[in-house]
C-alpha positions in Angstrom: 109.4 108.4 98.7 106.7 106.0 100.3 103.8 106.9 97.7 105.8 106.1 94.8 104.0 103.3 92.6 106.6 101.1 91.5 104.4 99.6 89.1 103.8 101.9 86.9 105.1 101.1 83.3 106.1 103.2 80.6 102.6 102.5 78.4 101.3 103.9 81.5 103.0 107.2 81.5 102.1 107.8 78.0 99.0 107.5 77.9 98.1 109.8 80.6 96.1 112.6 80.3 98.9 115.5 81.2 101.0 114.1 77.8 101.2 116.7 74.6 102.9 114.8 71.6 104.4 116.4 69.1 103.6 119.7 69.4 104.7 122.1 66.9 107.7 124.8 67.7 104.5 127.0 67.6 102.8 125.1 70.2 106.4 124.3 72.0 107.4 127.8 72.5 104.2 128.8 73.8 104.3 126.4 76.5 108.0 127.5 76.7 106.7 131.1 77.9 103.9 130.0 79.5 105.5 128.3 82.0 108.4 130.8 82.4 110.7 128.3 81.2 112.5 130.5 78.9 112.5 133.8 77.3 111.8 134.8 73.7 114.6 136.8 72.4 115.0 139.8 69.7 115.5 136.9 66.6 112.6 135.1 68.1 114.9 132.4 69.5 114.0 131.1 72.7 116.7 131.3 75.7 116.7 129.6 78.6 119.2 129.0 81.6 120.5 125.3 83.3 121.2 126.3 86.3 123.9 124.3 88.0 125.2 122.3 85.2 126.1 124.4 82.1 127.8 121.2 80.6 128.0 117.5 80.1 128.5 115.6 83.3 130.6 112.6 81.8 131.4 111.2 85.8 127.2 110.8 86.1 127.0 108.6 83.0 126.3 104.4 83.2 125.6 101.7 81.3 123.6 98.8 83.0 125.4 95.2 83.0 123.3 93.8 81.1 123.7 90.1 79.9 123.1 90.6 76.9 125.7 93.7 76.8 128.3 92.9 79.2 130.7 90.9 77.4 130.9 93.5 74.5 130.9 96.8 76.1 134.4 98.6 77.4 133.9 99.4 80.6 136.3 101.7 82.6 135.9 105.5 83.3 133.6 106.0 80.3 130.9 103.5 80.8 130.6 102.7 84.2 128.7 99.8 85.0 125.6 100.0 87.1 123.0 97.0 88.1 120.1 95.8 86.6 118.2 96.4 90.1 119.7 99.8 90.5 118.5 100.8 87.2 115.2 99.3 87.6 114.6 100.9 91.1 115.8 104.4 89.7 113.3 104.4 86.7 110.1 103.3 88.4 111.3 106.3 90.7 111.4 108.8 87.9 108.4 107.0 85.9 106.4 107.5 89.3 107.8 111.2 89.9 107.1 112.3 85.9 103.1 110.9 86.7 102.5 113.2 88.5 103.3 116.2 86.3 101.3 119.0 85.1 102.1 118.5 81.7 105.1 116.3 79.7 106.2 116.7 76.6 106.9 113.8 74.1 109.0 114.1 70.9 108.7 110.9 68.5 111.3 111.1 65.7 114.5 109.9 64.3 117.6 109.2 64.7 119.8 108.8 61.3 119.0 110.7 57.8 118.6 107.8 56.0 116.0 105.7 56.0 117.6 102.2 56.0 119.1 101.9 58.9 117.4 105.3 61.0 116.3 104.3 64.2 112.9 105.4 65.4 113.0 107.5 69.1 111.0 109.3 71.3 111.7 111.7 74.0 109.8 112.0 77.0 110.4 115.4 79.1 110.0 117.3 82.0 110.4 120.7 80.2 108.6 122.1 76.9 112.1 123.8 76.1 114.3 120.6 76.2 110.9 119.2 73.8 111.3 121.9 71.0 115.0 121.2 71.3 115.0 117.4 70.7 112.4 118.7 68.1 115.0 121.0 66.6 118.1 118.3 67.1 116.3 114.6 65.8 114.9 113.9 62.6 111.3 115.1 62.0 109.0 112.1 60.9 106.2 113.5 58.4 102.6 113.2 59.1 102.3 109.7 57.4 105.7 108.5 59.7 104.4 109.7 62.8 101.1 107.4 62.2 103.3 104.3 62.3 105.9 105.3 64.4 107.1 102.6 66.7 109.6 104.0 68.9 112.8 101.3 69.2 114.8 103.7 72.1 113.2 106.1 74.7 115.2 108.7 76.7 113.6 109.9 79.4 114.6 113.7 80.8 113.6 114.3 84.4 115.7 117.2 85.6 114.2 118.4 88.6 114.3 114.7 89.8 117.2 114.6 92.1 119.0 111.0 92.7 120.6 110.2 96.1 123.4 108.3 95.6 123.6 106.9 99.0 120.1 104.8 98.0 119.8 105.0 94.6 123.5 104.0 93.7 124.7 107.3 91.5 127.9 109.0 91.8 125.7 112.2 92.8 122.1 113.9 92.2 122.5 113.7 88.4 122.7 110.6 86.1 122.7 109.5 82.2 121.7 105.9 82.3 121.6 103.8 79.6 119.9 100.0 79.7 120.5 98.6 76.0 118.4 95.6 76.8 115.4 97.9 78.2 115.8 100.2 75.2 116.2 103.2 77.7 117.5 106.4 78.2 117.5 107.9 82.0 118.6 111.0 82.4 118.1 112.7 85.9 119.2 116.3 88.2 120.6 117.9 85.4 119.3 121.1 82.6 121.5 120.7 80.4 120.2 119.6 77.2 123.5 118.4 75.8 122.8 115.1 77.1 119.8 114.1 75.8 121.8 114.7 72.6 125.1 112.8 73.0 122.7 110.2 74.6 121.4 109.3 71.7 125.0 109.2 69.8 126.3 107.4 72.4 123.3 104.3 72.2 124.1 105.0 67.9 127.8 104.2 69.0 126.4 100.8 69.8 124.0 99.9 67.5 125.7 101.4 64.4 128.7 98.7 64.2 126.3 95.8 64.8 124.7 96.8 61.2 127.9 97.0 59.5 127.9 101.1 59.5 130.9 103.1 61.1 129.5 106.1 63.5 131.8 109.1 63.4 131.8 112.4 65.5 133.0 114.4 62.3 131.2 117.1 60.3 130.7 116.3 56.5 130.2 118.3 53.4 129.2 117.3 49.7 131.1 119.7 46.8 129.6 120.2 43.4 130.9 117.0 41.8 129.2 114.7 44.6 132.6 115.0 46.2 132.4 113.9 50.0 134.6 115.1 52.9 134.6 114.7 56.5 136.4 116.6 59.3 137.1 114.8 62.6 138.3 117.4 65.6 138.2 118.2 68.8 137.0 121.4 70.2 138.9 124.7 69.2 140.7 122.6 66.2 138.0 124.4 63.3 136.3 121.5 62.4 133.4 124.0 62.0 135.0 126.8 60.4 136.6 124.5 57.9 133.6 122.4 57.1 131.5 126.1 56.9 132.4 126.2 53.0 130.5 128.5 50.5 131.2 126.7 47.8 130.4 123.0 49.6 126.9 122.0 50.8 126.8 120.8 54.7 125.9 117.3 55.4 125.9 117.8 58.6 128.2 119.6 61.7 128.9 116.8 64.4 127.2 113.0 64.0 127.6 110.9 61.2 127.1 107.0 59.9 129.7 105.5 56.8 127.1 102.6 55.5 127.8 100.7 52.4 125.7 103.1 50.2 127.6 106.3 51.8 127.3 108.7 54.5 124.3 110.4 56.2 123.8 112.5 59.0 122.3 110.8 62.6 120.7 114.3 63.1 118.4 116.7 62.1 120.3 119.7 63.7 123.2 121.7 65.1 124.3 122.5 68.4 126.3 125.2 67.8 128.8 127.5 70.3 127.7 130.4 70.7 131.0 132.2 72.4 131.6 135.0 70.6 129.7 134.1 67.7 129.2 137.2 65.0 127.8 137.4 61.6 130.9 138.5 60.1 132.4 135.2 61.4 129.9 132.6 61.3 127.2 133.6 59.1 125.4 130.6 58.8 125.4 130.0 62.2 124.4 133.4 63.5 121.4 133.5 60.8 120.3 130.0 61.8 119.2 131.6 65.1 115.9 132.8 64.6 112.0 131.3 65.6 112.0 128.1 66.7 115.9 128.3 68.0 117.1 127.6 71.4 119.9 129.8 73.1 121.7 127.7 75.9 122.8 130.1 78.6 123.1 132.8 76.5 123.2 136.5 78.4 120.4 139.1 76.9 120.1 142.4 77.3 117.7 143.1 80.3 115.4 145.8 77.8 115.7 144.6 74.0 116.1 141.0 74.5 118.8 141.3 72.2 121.4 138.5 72.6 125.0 138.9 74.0 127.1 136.5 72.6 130.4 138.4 74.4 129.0 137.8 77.6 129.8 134.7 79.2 129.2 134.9 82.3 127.2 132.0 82.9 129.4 129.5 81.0 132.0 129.7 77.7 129.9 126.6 76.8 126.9 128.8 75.1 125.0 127.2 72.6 122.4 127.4 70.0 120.0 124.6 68.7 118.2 124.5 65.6 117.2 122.6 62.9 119.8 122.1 59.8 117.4 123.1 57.1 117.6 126.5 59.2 120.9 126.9 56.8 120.9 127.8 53.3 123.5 125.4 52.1 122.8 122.1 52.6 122.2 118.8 51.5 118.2 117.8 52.2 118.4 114.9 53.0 121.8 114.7 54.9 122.7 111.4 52.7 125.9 111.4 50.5 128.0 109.0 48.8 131.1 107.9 50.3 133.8 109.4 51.5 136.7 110.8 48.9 139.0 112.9 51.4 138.9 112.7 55.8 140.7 115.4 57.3 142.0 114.7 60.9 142.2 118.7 62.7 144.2 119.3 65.5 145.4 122.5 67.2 148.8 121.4 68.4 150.4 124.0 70.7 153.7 122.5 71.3 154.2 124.3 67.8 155.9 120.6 66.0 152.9 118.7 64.1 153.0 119.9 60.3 150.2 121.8 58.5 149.7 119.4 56.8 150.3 115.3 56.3 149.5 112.7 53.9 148.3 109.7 55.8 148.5 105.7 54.9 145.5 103.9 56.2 147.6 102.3 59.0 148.4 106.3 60.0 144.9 107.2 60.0 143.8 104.5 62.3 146.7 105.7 64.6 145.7 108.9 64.5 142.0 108.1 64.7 142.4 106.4 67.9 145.2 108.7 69.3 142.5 111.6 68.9 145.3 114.4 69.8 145.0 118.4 70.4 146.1 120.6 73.2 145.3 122.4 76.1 146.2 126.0 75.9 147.6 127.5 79.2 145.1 129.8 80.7 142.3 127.5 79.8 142.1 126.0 83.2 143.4 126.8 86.6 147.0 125.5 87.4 147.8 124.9 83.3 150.8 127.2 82.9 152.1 125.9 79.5 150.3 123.6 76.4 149.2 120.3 77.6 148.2 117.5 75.7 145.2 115.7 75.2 143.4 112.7 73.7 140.1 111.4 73.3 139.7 108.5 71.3 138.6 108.4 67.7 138.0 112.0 68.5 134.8 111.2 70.6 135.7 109.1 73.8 132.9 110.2 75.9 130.7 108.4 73.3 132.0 105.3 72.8 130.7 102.4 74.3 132.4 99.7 72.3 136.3 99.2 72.6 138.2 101.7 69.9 139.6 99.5 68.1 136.2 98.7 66.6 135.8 101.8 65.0 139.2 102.0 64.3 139.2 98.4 62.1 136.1 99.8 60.4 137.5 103.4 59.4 140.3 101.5 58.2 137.9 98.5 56.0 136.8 101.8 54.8 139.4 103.9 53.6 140.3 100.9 51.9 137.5 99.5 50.2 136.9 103.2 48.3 140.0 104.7 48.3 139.3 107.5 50.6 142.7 110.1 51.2 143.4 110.7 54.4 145.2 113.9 55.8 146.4 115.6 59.4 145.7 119.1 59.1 147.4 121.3 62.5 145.4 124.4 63.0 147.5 125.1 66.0 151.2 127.1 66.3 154.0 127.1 64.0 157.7 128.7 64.5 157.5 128.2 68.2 155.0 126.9 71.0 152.2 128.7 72.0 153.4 131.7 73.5 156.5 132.1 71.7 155.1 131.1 68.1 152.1 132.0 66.3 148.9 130.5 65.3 148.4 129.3 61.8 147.2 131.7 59.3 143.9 130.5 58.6 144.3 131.9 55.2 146.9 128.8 55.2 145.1 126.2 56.4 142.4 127.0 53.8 144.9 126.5 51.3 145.8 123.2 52.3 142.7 121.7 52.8 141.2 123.1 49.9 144.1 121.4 47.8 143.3 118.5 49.8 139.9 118.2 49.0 140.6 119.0 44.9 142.6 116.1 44.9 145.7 118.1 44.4 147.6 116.5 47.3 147.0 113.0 45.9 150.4 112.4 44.2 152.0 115.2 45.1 155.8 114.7 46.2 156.4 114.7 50.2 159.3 114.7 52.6 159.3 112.4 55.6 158.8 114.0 59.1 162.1 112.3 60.8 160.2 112.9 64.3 156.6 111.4 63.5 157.0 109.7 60.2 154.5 111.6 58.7 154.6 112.5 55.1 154.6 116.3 54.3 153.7 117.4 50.7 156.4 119.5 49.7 154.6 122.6 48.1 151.1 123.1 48.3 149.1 126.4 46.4 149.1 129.2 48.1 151.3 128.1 50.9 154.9 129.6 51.5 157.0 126.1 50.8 158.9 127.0 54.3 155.7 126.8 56.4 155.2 123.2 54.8 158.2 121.7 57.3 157.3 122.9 61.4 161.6 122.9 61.8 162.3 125.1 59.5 160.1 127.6 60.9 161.8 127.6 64.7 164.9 129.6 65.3 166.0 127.3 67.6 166.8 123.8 66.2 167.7 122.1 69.4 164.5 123.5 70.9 162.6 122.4 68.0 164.1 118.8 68.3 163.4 119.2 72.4 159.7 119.7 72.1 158.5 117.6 69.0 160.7 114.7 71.0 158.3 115.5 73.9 155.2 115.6 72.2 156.5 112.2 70.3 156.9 110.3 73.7 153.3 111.5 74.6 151.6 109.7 71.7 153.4 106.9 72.6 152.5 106.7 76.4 148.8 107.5 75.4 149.1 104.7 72.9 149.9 102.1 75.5 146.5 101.7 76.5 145.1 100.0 73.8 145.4 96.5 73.5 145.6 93.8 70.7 146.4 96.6 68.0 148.5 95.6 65.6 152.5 96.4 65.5 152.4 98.3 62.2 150.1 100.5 63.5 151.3 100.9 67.4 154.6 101.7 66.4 153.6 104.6 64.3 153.9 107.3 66.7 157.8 107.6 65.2 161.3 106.7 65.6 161.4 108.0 69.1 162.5 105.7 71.7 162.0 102.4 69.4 
């Protein structure tokens, strides 16, 4: 590490002669193949492989303690603090090792559809396939943008750069660093695209609430009427499949902003799983993947090239990138108006949540910043029965501020236009998971179609004694028994057991927030009050 010139500055770097800036996908995946970074499938996707990490490594990620930041951001297992001199040390490293390239690849673009409050980026990378997919996953500029394109954030993607932690102060070889005050993204040691991604949401986390505008790891639709809805899940609760609606036109699938004019999309494109994906299930998605597309870890037949989504034998985390207007049905651009119906998803596998439940704003914050599904057993090693889990406002790993930031704001929101707010379970009814059955999809359909109409607004409910949720008490196209979880278990006293269980879990996950109101902390239900 002797030769490395510790001067060097970013201006520097870009400006040397091994830099190609915005290239086209033309240009991208030809440098993609030509330097055997990838391979060009049957579709005329690209594919490539990440080697060691096939997901996000959320134990690598820092903030710097800035003084500018410190005060404001929550720090803990999330955002870890590292030092000003670390960080600086670390990046004239990787500014140093990136001079002396071949070739890097810079994307200048966009983050946020709409143009008042969009931020201006660029990426800066090693590799021509993690270019064409920040090209593929920001916001295009046009030719006239580009011109006067002054980029306000910069992450910087040096994968084959390995940290040692023992000098460089990292937890190991890979790290996601951001420095708010330096306007910097450093991302190290690691192939996985993912991050330069949720990077970028996570610095949006940040700057969003400072301009009054509520970021949201939801996916949003827009019906005929100008209608607005927006699903907030986990993984495996169907936020895709439900926001996937013929008849609705997609905002956008995982990142958005709530401004005072409405809602737009942060990005310019999907990251979409890829585990067995078909065209009978996800149409959109499955056609999206064509020229210009990157397959993450994606298995292809060794002689047609022809993709096996079955085959996971690299990773379940597959994944396709490509840009939204790659899908038929959609909003261009990904602005909307505000928000008439939220839909909170959860796949509960204790078997107790209802299908569906009308929430007061005080419910939805709860909910928002309890952030619950479950873990199916099977899923990991050593998980023998459902477990559950929560990530905050349904995005924890993204979140530098404290929750209850975004949870005031969703809740000045719902207020100030009215917006209905509902908990949908896409998870098991008459029974836990292995003794019930999963939710007819048919059903849930039903419900949050009716939710989204407007035909849930007044309807009459019956209180859940357990959670004090409100359950509508017939809903189209929904047998009225399914409506009420306890009426659908054979066992009563087992029913009373498990939703008790669950109940105390909220409460004990609710415990770590501080200086929440008591309206809202004791909404978890009667249990133990």
């Amino acid at each position: 590490m002797s030769s490395i010139d510790l001067s060097i500055s970013l201006k520097d770097l870009l400006n040397g002669h091994n830099v190609y800036t915005n290239l086209s996908v033309s240009q991208l995946v030809e440098k993609v193949l030509s330097r055997n970074e990838g391979e060009l499938t049957s579709t005329g996707a690209v594919r490539a492989t990440t080697g060691k990490y096939t997901g996000r490594s959320p134990k690598d990620k820092f903030i710097v303690e800035e003084a500018s930041v410190k005060d404001k951001i929550a720090w803990g297992s999330v955002n870890q603090p590292i030092s000003v001199e670390t960080f600086d040390r670390l990046y004239h490293k990787v500014l140093s090792y990136l001079q002396n390239r071949n070739e890097l690849f810079v994307f200048k673009g966009f983050a946020g559809a709409d143009s008042k409050y969009r931020l201006p980026i660029q990426v800066i990378n090693e590799y021509a396939w993690h270019n064409l997919f920040a090209h593929q996953l920001f916001i295009r500029p046009e030719q006239e943008e580009l011109s006067s394109h002054n980029s306000q954030f910069t992450v910087i993607s040096a994968p084959n750069f390995k940290a040692d932690p023992e000098v460089d102060g990292t937890a190991s070889e890979t790290f996601i660093i951001i420095s708010f005050e330096r306007k910097i993204v450093l991302i190290g040691g690691t192939e996985y695209a993912g991050e330069i991604k949720k990077s970028i949401f996570s610095v949006m986390n940040y700057v969003l609430p400072e301009m009054g505008i509520l970021p949201m790891h939801c996916s949003a639709n827009v019906g005929a009427e100008g209608d607005v809805a927006l699903f907030f899940g986990l993984s495996g609760t169907g936020k895709t499949t439900l926001s996937a609606d013929p008849n609705r036109r997609l905002i956008g699938d995982d990142e958005h902003g709530w401004s005072n004019s409405g809602v737009f999309n942060v990005e310019g494109g999907c990251y979409a799983k890829c585990a067995n994906l078909t065209r009978e299930k996800e149409p959109q998605i499955f056609d999206a993947i064509r020229f210009g597309s990157v397959l993450e870890n994606v298995i292809l037949n060794d002689q047609t090239r022809v993709p096996d989504y079955d085959d996971m034998s690299l990773t379940e985390n597959t994944r396709a990138a490509y840009p939204i207007q790659a899908i038929d049905n959609i909003i261009d651009p990904s602005i909307a108006g505000h928000p008439n119906t939220i839909v909170f998803l959860t796949a509960d596998a204790f078997g107790v949540l209802p299908p569906i439940s009308k929430l007061t704003k005080e419910q939805a914050m709860y909910h928002f910043l309890s952030g619950y599904t479950s873990k199916l057993a099977g899923t990991e090693r050593g998980v023998t029965s459902p477990q559950a889990t929560f990530s905050t406002c349904f995005g924890s790993p993204f979140l530098p501020l404290p929750a209850t930031v975004y949870a005031e704001m969703l809740g000045k929101k719902i207020d100030e236009h009215n917006a209905q707010v509902f908990l949908v379970n896409t998870g098991w009814t008459g029974g836990e998971y292995g003794v019930g059955s999963r939710m007819k999809l048919s059903y849930t359909r039903a419900m949050v179609q009716a939710a989204l109409e407007g035909e849930l607004n007044s309807v009459e409910t019956a209180k859940d004694e357990i959670f004090g949720l409100e359950i509508p008490t017939h809903v189209p196209g929904v047998p009225d028994e399914v409506l009420r979880p306890d009426q659908t278990w054979a066992d009563q006293d087992a029913y009373t057991k498990k939703a008790t269980e669950l109940a105390d879990k909220f409460k004990a996950n609710f415990k770590k927030f501080v200086n929440v109101p008591k309206e809202i902390e004791n909404l978890g239900g009667p249990v133990n009050n």
